[in-house]
DRENDREN-482712 format. One line per field, with one value per residue (C-alpha): residue in three letters; x negated, y, z. Coordinates in steps of 0.001 Angstrom, whole numbers, always signed. Layout:
N
lose: (ala_...)
east: (X_...)
north: (Y_...)
up: (Z_...)
# end
This chain:
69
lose: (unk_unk_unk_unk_unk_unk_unk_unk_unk_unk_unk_unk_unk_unk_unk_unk_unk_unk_unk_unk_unk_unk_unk_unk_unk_unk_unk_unk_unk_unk_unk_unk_unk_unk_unk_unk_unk_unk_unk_unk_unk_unk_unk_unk_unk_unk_unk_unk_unk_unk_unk_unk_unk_unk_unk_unk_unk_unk_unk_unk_unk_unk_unk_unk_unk_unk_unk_unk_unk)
east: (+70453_+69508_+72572_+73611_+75741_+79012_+78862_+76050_+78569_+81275_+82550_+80625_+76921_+77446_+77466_+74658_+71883_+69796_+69874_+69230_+66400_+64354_+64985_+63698_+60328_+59908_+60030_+58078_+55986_+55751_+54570_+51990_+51887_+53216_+55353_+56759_+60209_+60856_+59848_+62086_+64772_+64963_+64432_+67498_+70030_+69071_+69372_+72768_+74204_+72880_+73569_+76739_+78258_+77742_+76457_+74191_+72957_+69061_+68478_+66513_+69751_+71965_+69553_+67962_+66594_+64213_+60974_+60685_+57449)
north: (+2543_+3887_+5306_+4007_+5695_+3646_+3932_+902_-1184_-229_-2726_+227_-4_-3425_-3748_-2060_-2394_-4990_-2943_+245_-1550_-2773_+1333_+3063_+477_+932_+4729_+5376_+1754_-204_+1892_+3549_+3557_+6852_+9322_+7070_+6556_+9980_+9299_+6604_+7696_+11060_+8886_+6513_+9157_+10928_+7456_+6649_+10114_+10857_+7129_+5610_+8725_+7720_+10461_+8694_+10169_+8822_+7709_+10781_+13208_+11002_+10755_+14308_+13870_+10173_+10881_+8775_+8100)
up: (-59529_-62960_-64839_-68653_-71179_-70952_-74887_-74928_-73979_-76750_-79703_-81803_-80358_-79719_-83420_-84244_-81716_-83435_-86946_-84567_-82547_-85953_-87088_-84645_-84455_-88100_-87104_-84702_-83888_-80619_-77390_-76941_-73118_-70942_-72273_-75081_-73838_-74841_-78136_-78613_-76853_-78871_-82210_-80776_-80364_-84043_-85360_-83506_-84262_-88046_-89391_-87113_-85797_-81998_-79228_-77121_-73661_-72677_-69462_-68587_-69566_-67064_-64024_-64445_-60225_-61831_-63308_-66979_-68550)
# end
């Protein structure tokens, strides 16, 4: 089973995933096939840190032995 950060499922994320979600599209666009999951997770956790204060962990940081792409 894939690991989640725990803080996706705060009152604080909760709030703002939809806002967060249109930001990082407008950002960086819809994929673009392999590798792009990096992309947007990296642009998700600047996003979530710089404009709600939240430290967000990617899938790839919490299941460092699973391949993403």
């Amino acid at each position: 089973m894939i690991k989640h950060d725990p803080v996706e499922d705060t009152p604080e994320y909760q709030a703002v995933k939809d806002e967060l979600e249109a930001k990082i599209l407008a950002l960086i666009g819809p994929s673009r096939g392999m590798g792009y999951c990096h992309l947007y997770w990296a642009t998700k956790r600047k996003i979530l840190r710089e404009d709600y204060g939240i430290e967000w962990r990617s899938p790839a940081v919490l299941n460092p032995r699973i391949k993403f792409d």
